[in-house]
C-alpha positions as CSV (number, residue, x, y, z in Angstrom):
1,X,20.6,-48.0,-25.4
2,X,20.5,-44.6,-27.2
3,X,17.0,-43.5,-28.0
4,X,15.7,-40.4,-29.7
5,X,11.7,-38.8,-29.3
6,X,10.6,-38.2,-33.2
7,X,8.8,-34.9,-33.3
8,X,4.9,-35.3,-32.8
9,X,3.8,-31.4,-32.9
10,X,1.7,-32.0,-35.7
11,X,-0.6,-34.9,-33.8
12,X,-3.8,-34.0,-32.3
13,X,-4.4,-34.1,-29.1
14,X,-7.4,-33.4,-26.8
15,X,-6.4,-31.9,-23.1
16,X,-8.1,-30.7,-20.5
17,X,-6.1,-26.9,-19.5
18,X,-7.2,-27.1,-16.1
19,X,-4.8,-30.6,-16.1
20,X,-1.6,-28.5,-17.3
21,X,-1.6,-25.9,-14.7
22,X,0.4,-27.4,-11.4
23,X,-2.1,-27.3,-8.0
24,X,0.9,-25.6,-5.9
25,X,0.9,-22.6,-8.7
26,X,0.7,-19.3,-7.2
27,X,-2.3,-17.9,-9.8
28,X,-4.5,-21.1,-8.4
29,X,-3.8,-20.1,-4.5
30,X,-4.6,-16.2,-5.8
31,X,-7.6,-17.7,-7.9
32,X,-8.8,-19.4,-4.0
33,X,-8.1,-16.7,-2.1
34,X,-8.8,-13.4,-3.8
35,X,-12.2,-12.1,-5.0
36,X,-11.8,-9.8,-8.5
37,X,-15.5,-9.6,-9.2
38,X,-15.4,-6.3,-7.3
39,X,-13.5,-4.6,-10.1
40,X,-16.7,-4.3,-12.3
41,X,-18.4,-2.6,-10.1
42,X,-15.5,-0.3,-9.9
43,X,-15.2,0.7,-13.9
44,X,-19.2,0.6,-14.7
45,X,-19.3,4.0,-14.5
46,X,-16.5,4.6,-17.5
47,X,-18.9,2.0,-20.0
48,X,-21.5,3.2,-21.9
49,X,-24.4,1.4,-20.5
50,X,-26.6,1.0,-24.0
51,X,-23.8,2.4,-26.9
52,X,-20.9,0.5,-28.4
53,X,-18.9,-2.7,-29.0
54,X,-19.1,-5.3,-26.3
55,X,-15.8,-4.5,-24.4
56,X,-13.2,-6.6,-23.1
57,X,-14.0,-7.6,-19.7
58,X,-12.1,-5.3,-17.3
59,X,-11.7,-8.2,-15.2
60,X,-9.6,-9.7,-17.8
61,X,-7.5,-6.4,-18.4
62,X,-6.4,-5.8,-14.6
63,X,-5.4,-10.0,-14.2
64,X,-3.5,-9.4,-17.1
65,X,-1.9,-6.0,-15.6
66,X,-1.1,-8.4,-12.2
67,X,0.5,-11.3,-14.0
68,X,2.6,-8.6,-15.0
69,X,3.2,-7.1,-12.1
70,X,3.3,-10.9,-10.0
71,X,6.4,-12.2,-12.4
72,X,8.2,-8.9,-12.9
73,X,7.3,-8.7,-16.7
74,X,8.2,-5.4,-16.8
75,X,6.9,-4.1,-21.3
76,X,2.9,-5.0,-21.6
77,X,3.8,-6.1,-24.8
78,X,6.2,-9.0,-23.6
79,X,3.3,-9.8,-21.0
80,X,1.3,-10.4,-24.1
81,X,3.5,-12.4,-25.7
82,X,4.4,-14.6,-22.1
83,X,0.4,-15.3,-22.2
84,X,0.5,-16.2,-25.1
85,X,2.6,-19.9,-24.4
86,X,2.1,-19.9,-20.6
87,X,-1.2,-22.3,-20.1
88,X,-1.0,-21.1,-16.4
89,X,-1.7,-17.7,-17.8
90,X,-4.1,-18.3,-20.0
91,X,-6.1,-20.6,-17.2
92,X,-6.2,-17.5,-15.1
93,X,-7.3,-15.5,-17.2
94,X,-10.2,-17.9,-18.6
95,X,-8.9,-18.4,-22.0
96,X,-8.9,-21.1,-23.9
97,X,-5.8,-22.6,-25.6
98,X,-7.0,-21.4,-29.0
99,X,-8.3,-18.0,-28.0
100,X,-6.7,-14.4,-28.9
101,X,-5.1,-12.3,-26.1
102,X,-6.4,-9.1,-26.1
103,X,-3.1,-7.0,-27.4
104,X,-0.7,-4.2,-25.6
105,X,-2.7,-1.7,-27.2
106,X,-5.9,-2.4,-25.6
107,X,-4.4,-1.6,-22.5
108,X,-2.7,1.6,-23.5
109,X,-6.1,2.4,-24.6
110,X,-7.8,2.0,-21.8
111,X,-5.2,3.7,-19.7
112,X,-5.7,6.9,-22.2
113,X,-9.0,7.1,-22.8
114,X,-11.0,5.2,-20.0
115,X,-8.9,5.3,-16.7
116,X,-7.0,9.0,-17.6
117,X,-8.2,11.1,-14.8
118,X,-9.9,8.4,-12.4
119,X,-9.3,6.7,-8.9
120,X,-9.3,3.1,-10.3
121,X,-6.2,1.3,-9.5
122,X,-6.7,3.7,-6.0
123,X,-10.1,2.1,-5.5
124,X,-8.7,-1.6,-6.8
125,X,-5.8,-1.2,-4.2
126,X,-8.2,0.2,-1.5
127,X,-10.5,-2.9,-2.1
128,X,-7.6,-5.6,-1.9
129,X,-6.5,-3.6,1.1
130,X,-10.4,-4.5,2.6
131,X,-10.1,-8.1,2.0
132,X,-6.8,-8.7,3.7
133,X,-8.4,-6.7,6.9
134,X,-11.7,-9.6,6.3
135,X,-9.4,-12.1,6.4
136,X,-7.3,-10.7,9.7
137,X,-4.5,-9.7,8.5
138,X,-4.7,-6.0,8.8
139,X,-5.5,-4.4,12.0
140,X,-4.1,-1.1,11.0
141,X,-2.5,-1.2,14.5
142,X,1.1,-0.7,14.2
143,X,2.1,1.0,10.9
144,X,5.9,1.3,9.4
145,X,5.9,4.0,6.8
146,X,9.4,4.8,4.4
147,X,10.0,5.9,1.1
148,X,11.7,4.7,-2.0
149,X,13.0,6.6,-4.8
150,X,11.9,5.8,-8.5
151,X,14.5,6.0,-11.5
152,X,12.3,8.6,-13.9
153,X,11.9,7.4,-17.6
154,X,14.2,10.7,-18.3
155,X,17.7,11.4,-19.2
156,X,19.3,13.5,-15.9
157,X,21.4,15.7,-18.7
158,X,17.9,17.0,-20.9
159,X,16.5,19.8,-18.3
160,X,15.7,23.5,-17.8
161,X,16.5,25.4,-15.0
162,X,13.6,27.3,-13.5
163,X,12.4,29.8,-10.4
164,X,9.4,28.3,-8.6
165,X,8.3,29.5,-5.5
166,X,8.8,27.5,-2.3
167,X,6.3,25.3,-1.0
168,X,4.0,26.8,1.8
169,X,3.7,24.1,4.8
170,X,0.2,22.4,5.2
171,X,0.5,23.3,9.4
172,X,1.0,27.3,8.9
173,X,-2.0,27.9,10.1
174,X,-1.6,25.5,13.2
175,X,1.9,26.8,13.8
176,X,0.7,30.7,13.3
177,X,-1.7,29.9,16.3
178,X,0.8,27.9,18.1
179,X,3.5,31.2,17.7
180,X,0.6,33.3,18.9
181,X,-0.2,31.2,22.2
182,X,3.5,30.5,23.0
183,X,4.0,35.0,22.8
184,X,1.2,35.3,25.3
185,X,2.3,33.1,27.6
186,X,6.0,34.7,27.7
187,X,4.1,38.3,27.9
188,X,5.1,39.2,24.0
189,X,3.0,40.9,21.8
190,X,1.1,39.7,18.9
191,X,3.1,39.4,15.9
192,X,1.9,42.0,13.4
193,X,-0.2,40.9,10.4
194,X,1.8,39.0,7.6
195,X,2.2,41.6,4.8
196,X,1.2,40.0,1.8
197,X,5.3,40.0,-0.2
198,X,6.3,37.9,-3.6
199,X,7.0,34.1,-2.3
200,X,10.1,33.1,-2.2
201,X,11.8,31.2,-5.1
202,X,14.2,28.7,-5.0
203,X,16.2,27.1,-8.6
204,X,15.6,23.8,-9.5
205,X,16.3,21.7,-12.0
206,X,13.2,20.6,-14.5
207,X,12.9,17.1,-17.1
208,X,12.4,18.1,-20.5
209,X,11.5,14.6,-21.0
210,X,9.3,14.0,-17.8
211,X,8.8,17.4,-15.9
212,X,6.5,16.0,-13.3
213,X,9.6,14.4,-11.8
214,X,11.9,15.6,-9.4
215,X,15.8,16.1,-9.0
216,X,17.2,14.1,-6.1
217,X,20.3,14.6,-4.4
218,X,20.5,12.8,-1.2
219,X,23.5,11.2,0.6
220,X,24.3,7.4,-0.9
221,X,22.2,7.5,-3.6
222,X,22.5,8.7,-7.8
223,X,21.7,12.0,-8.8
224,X,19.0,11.6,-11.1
225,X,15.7,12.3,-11.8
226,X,13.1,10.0,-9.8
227,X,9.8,10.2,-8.1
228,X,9.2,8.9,-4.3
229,X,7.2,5.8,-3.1
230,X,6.0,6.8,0.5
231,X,4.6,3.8,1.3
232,X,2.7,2.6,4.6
233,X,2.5,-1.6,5.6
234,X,0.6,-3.1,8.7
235,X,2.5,-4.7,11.5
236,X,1.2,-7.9,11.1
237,X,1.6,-9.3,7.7
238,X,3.7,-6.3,5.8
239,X,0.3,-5.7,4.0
240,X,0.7,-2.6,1.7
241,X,-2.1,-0.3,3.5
242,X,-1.2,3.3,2.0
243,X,1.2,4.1,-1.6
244,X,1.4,7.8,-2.4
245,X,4.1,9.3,-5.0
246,X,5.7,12.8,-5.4
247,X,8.4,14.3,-7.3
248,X,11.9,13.3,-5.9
249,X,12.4,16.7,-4.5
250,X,9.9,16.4,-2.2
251,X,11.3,15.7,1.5
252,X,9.9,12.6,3.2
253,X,8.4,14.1,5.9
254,X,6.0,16.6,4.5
255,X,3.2,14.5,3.5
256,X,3.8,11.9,6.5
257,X,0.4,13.1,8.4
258,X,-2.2,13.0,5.5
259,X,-1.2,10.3,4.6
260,X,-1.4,8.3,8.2
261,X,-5.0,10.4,8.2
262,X,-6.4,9.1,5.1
263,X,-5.9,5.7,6.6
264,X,-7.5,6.1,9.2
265,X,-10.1,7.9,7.3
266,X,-10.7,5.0,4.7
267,X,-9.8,1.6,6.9
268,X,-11.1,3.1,9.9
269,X,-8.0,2.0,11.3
270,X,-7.1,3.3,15.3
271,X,-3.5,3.4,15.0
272,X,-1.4,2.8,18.2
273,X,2.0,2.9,17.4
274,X,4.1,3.7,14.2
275,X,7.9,3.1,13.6
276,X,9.7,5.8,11.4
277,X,13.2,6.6,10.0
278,X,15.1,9.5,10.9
279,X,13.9,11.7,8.0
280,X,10.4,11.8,9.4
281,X,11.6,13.6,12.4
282,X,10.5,17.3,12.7
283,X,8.7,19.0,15.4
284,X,5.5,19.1,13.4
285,X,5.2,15.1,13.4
286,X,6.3,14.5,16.8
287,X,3.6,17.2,17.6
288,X,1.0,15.4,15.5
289,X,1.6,12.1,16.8
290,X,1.4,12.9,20.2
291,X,-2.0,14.8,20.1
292,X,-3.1,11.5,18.4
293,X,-1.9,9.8,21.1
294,X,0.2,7.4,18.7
295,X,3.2,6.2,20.4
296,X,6.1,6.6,17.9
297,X,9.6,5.1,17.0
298,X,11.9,7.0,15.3
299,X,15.4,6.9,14.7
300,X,17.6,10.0,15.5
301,X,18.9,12.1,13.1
302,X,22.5,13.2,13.4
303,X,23.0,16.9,13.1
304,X,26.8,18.1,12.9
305,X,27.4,21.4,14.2
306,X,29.8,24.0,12.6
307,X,33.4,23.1,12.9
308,X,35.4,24.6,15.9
309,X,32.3,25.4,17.9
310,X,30.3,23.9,20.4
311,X,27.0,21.5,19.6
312,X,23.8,22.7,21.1
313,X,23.6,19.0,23.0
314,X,26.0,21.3,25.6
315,X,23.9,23.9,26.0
316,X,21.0,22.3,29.1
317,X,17.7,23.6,28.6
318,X,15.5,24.1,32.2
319,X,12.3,23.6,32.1
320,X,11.4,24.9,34.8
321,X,12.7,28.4,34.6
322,X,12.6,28.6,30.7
323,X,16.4,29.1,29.8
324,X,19.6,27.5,28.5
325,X,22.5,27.1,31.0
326,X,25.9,27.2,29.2
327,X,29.3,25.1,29.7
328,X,30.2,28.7,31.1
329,X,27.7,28.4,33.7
330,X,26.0,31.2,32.9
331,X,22.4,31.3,31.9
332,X,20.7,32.6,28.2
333,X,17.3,33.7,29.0
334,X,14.1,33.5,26.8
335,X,13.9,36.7,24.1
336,X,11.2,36.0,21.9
337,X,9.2,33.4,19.5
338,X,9.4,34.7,15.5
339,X,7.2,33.5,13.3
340,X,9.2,30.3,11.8
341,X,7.9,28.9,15.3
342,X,10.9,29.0,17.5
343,X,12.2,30.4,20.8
344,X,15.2,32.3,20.5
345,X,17.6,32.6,23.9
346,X,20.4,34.7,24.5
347,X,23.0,35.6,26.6
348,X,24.9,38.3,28.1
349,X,27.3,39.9,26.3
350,X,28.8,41.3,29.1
351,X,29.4,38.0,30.7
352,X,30.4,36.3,27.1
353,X,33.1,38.8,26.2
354,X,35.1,38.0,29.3
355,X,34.1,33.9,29.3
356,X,37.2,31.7,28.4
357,X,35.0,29.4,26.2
358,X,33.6,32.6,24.4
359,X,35.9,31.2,20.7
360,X,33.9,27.6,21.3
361,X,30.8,28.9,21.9
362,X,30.1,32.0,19.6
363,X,31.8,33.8,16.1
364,X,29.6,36.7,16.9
365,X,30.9,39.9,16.9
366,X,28.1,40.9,19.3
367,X,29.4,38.7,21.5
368,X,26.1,36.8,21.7
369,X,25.2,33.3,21.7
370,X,21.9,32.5,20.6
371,X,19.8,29.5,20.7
372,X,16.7,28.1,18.8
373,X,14.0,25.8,20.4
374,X,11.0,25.1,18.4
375,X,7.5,25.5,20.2
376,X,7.1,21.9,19.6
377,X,10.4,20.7,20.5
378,X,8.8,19.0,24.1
379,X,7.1,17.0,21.5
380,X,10.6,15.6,19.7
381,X,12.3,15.4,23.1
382,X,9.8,13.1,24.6
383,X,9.6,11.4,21.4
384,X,13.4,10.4,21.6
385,X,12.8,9.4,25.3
386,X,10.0,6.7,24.2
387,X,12.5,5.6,21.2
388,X,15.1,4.5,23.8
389,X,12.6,2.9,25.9
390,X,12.3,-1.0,25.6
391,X,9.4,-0.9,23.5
392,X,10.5,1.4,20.9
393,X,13.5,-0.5,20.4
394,X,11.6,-3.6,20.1
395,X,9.5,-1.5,17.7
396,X,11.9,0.1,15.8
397,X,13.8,-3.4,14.7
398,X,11.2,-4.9,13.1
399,X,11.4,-2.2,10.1
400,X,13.6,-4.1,8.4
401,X,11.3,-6.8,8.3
402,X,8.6,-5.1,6.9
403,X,8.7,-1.9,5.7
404,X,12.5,-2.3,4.2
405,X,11.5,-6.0,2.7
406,X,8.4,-4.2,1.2
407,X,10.7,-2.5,-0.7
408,X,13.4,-4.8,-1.7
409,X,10.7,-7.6,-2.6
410,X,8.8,-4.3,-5.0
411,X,12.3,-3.6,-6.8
412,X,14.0,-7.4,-7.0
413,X,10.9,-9.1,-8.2
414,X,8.0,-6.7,-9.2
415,X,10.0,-3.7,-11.9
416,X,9.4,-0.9,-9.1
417,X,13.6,-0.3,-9.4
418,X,12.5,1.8,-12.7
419,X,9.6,4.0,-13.8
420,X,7.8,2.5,-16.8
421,X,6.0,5.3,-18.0
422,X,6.5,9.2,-17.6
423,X,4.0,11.6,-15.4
424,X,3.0,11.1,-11.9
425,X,-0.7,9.6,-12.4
426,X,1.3,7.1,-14.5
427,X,4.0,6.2,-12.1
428,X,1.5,6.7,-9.5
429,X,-0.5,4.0,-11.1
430,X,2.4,1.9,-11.5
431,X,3.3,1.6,-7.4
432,X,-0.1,1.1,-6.7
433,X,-0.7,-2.1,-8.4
434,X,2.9,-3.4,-7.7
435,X,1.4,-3.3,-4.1
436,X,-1.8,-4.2,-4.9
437,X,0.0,-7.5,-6.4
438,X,2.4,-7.7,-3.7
439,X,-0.9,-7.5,-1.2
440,X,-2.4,-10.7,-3.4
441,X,0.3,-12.0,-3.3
442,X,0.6,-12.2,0.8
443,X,-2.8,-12.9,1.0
444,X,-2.8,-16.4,-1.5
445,X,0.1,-17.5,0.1
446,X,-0.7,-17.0,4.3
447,X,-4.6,-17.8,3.2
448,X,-3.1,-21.6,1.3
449,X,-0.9,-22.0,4.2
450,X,-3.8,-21.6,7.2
451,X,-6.0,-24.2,4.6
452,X,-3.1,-26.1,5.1
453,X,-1.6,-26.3,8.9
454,X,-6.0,-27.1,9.0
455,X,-6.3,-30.1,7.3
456,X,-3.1,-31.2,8.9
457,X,-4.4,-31.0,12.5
């Protein structure tokens, strides 16, 4: 029998709102599980303690920032309006079905006026980060660090060219000592004093629309302008433990060690082993990571050598007596160490100009063949050795699973794919409270899980 529902929005009704949100909803398991009062203590310091309107309770403005950043809601003014009918929302929030959601332009203003040059989301994330290590699931054991690029809000055709002068390494002064020490031991004089010279400049290409970003050209990917997650998660859960951006341009590698030191600065963390890609591997890591005794996996990078002549895998380095034997058996002895930190060796042109592989080996006119070997290349060689052992394979595969998921899960469910708002402290701000969220996330669900494998046994 056909039977229509006449329309009853106009009745009355009395309900209770904690009756309309379902019990297996993620915002009750983060409501359980994770602790926000900390976040007032975090922002007192940017309140006037005695002057002023009563403010909106910051703990209200950041759960309102991670429902955004939970369900993907990309524009703070659609969040608003998603609160607005969503009782689930408005119950974790503490609102009332009849209340008024505080607007899109009390958050802008409070990201202008109130957090603009401050460490609060950093201190929020830090804290989440805190309570997953309470509740055992960080250990800061075994960390898998990548990075991600970021789409700039900025149109790749709008830009200037400019001359700015390249960046000066962070380990200069390690390697300058490192040059000196490797000279002495070969008998070499001290290099002389580094006359002070104009820097060298490179051209790059500059947003007019967001200029803190940075024009990436990589292999597989869009030319565009985009800004670079480096992120860091814990072996055991894929918590989020470290989010730092830079400009696109920036390679990988460079700000791999402070980052991995801050860590352990701020968790207290004693890291054991890490697992890398192949863009983190220069001498200056593998150097680092040994002398922190941190046993490292990372993949190897491919190099391919100029066409028609032979690669330098050909070329056997002794040990021993400190020299390169050639496919030609002959020998290229040590020379000297220059200040870019690396050993040159070279052979005899005598014996090269009558060698048969002389048009596979060298183009020089000289008749010299001359090879490079960094004063931390031990470092890198015996860092490959311990990625083909067992356990750095075993290591290595489980990126995928955490680091690499990290990522997918940030861009697929929580708007990381894009940068929402132009400048670094912005975008900045933006990746650390998609993995703050992520981190609450993790934490609600493994925490509801445990509660429940516990009433079960």
């Amino acid at each position: 029998m056909l039977h229509t529902k006449p329309e009853g929005q106009g009745e009355m009704e009395v309900v209770y709102i904690e009756h309309l949100v379902p019990q297996d909803h993620l915002l009750r398991k983060v409501q359980n599980y994770v602790d926000f009062r900390f976040i007032v203590d975090k922002v007192r310091h940017l309140y006037s303690p005695d002057n002023g309107r009563p403010s909106l309770d910051p703990v209200v403005l950041f759960k309102m920032l991670f429902i955004g950043y939970l369900f993907g809601v990309r524009s703070e003014r659609r969040l608003v309006q998603e609160i607005k009918v969503n009782v689930a929302y408005r119950w974790f929030l503490g609102l009332k079905l009849t209340d008024d959601v505080p607007s899109a332009s009390v958050i802008w203003a409070n990201r202008r006026r109130r957090w603009n040059d401050t460490n609060v989301c950093q201190e929020i994330f830090d804290e989440i980060v805190r309570q997953a290590v309470l509740h055992g699931m960080v250990d800061g054991k075994v960390l898998y660090t990548d990075s991600t690029h970021i789409k700039a809000n900025a149109n790749k055709k709008k830009f200037l060219l400019r001359a700015v002068p390249e960046s000066t390494k962070h380990y200069l002064a390690e390697l300058e000592l490192a040059v000196e020490q490797d000279r002495a031991e070969h008998g070499k004089k001290a290099l002389r004093v580094r006359r002070e010279v104009a820097p060298k400049t490179r051209e790059i290409k500059v947003s007019t629309t967001d200029p803190d970003s940075g024009y990436m050209v990589r292999d597989g990917k869009p030319e565009c302008f985009a800004y670079s997650e480096h992120r860091t998660v814990d072996g055991r859960y894929s918590i989020v433990t470290d989010v730092h951006v830079t400009p696109g341009n920036v390679h990988d590698s460079l700000p791999y060690t402070e980052r991995i030191a801050r860590q352990q600065e701020t968790f207290g963390f004693t890291v054991e082993k890490v697992a890398l890609d192949s863009g983190y591997l220069t001498a200056y890591n593998a150097h680092w990571l040994e002398t922190q005794g941190i046993f490292a996996a990372i993949a190897h990078r491919r190099f391919h050598p100029v066409k028609g002549l032979l690669p330098k895998s050909k070329f056997q380095y002794d040990q021993q007596l400190d020299l390169y034997h050639c496919p030609g058996n002959s020998t290229l002895p040590y020379r000297t160490t220059n200040r870019e930190g690396y050993r040159e060796y070279q052979s005899d042109p005598t014996v090269c100009q009558s060698c048969l592989l002389r048009p596979l080996c060298t183009r020089s006119q000289a008749a010299v063949k001359t090879i490079t070997r960094h004063v931390w290349e031990a470092s890198r060689e015996r860092l490959r050795e311990r990625r083909l052992s067992p356990e750095g394979r075993d290591l290595y595969k489980y990126r995928k699973e955490t680091i690499e998921r990290s990522f997918a899960d940030a861009k697929e469910l929580h708007g990381l794919r894009y940068a929402r708002m132009r400048g670094r402290p912005k975008v900045q701000e933006q990746c650390l409270l998609t993995a703050a969220a992520q981190n609450i996330k993790k934490i609600a669900t493994v925490l509801d899980r445990r509660a429940k494998r516990a009433l079960i046994a």
